[in-house]
Every structure is written in C-alpha cells, then in structure tokens.
mmCIF file of the C-alpha atoms, coordinates in Angstrom:
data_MODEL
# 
_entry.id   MODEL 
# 
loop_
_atom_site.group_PDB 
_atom_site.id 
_atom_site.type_symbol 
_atom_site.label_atom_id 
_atom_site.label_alt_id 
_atom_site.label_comp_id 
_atom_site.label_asym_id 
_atom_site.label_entity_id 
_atom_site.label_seq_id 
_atom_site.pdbx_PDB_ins_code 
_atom_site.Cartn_x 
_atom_site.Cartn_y 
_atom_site.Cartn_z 
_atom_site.occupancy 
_atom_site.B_iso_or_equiv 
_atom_site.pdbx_formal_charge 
_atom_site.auth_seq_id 
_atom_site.auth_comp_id 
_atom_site.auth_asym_id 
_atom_site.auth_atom_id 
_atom_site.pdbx_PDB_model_num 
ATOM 1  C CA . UNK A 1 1  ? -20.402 6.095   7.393   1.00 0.00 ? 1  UNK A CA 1 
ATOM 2  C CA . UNK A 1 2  ? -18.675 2.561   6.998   1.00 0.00 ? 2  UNK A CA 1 
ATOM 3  C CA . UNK A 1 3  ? -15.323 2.346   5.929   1.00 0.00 ? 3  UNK A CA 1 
ATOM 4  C CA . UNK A 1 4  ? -14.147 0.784   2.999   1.00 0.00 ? 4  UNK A CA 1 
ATOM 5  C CA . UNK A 1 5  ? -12.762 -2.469  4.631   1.00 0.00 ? 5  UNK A CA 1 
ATOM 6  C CA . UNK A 1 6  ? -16.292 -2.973  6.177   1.00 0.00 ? 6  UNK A CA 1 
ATOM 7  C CA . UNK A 1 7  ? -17.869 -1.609  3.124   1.00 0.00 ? 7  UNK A CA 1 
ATOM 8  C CA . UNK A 1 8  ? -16.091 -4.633  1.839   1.00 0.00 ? 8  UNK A CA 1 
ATOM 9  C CA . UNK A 1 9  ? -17.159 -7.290  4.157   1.00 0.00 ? 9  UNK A CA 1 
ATOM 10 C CA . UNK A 1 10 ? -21.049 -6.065  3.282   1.00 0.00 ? 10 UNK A CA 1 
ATOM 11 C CA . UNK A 1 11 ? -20.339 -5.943  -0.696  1.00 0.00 ? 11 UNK A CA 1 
ATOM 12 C CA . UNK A 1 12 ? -19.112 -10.003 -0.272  1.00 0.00 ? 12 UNK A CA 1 
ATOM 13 C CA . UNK A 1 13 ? -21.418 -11.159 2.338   1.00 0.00 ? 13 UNK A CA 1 
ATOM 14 C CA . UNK A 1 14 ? -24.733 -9.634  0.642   1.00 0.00 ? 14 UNK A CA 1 
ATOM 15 C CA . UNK A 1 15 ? -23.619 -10.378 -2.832  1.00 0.00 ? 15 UNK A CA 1 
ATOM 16 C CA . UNK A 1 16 ? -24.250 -13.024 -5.022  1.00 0.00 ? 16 UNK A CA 1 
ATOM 17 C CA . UNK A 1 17 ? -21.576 -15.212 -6.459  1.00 0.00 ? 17 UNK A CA 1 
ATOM 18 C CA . UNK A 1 18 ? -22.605 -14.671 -9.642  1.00 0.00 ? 18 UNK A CA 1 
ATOM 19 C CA . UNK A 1 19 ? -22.786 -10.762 -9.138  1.00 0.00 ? 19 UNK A CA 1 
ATOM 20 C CA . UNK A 1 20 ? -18.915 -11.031 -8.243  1.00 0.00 ? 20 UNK A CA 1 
ATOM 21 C CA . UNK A 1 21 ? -17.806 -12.876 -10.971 1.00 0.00 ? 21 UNK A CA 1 
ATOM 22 C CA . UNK A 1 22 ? -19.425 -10.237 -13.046 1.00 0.00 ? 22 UNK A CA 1 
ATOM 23 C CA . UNK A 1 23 ? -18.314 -7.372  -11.507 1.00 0.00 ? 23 UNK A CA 1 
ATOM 24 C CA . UNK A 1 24 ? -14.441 -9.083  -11.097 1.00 0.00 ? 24 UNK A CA 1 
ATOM 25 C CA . UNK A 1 25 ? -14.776 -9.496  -14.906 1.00 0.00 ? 25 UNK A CA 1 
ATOM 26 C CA . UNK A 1 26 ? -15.260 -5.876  -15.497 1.00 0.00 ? 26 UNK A CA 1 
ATOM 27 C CA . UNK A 1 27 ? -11.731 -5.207  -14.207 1.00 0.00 ? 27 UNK A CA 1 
ATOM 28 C CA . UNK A 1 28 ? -10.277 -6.941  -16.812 1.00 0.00 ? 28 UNK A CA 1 
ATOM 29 C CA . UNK A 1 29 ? -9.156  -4.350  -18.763 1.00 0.00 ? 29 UNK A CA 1 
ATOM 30 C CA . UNK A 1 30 ? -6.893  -3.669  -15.515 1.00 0.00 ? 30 UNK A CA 1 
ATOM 31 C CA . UNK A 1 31 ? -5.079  -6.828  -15.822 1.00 0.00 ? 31 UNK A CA 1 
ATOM 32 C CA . UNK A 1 32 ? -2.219  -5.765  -18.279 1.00 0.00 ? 32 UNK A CA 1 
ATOM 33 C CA . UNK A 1 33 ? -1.899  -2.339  -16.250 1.00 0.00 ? 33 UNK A CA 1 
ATOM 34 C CA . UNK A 1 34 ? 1.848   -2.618  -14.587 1.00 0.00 ? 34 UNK A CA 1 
ATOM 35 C CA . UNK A 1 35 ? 3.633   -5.007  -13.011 1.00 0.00 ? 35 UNK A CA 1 
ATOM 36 C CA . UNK A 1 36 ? 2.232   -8.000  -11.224 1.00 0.00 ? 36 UNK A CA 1 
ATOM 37 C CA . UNK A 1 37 ? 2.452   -7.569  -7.276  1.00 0.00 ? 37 UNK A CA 1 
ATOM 38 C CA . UNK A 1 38 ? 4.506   -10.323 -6.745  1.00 0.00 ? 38 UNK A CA 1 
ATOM 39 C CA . UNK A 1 39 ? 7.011   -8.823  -9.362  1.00 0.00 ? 39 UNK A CA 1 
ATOM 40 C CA . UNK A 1 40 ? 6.720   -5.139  -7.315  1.00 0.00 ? 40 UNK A CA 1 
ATOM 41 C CA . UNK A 1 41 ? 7.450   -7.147  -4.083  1.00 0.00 ? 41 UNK A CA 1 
ATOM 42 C CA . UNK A 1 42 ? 10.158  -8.938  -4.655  1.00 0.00 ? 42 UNK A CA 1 
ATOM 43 C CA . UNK A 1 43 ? 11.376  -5.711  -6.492  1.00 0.00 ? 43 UNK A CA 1 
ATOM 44 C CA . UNK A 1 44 ? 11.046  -3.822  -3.083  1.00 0.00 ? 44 UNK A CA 1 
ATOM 45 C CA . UNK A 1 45 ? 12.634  -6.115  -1.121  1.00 0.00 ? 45 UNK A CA 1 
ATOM 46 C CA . UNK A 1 46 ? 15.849  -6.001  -2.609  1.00 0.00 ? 46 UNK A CA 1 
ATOM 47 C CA . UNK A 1 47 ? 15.968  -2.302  -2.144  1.00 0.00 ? 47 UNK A CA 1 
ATOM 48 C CA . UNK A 1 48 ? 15.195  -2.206  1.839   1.00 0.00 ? 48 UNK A CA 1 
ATOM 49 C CA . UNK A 1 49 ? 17.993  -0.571  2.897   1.00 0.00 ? 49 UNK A CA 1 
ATOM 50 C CA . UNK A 1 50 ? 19.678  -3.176  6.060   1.00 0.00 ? 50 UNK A CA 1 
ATOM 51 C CA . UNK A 1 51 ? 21.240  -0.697  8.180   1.00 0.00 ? 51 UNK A CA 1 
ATOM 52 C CA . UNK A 1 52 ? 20.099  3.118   7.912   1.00 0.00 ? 52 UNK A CA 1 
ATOM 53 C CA . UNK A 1 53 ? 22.872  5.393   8.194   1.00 0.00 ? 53 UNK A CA 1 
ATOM 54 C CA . UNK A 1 54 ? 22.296  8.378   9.828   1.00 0.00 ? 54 UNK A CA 1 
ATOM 55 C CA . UNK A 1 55 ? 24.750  11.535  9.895   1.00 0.00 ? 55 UNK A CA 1 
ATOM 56 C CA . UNK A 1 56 ? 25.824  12.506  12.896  1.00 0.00 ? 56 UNK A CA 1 
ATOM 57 C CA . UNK A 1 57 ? 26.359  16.462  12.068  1.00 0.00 ? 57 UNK A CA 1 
ATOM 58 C CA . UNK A 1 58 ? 22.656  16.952  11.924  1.00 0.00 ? 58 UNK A CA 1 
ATOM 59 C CA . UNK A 1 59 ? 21.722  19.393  14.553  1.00 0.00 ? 59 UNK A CA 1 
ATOM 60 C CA . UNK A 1 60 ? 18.019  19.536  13.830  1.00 0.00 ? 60 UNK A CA 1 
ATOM 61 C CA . UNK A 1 61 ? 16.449  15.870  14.217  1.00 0.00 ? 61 UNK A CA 1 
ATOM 62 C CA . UNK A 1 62 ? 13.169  17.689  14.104  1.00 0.00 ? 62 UNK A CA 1 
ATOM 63 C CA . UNK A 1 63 ? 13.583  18.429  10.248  1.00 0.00 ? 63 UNK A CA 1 
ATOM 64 C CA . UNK A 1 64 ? 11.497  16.683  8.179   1.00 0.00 ? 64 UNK A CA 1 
ATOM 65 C CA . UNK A 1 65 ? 14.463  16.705  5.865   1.00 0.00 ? 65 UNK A CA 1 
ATOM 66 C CA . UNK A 1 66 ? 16.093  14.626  8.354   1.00 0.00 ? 66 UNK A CA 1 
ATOM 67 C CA . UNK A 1 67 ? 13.686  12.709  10.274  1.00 0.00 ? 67 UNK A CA 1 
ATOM 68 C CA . UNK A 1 68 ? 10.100  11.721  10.834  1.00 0.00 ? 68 UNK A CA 1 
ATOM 69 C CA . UNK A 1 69 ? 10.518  12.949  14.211  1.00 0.00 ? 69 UNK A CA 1 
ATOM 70 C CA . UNK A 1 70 ? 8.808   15.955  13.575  1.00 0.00 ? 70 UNK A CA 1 
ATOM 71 C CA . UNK A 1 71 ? 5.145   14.018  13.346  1.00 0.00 ? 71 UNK A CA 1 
ATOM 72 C CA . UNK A 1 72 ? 5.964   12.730  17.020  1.00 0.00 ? 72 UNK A CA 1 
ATOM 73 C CA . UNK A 1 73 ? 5.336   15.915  18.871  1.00 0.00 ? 73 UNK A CA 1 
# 
C-alpha cells in the first residue's frame, strides 16, 4: 500500500493537465474556508514562545503533564 505522498507523485505524473485543472477546480468551494496559510503562519510565529521556562519543583519529568519525556522510554 503506497502512501499518500507517493500516492501523490503517481496522481501528478499519470494525470493529465487537463484532469488537474478539473479536479483543482472542484475544491473551490474550499477556498473561502478559514484563514489563508500565510495569514495562520505568520499568526504562529508570533506566538513561539523564545525561551521555555521550565519549573524547577517538578519532581516527575516523566509526566506527560510536564514533559514529552515520557514518549522517550
């Protein structure tokens, strides 16, 4: 079973042009769904946090209300 990023690659390389500009113009109902995602980037980015603070009381790093740490082992 392919994957969808391969499933990709097959849809655009055994498709016709024509067949993609038909089946992109199908989505366009979709178009006025949301934000654009330029607008949702740039919305992100100023929200990364620069430094992460952590608290240095926390006895149990393996938490997941704490830390990812607990995926690791």
């Amino acid at each position: 079973m392919n994957n969808f990023l391969e499933n990709l690659r097959c849809y655009f390389k055994d498709s016709s042009q024509e067949r993609i500009l038909e089946d992109w113009a199908k989505t366009e109902e979709f178009d006025q769904v949301g934000i654009l995602m330029e607008d949702f980037l740039n919305i992100i980015k100023e929200y990364q946090p620069s430094v992460i603070k952590t608290n240095e009381n926390i006895t149990n790093s393996y938490s997941p209300k704490f830390s990812l740490g607990f995926l690791l082992n």
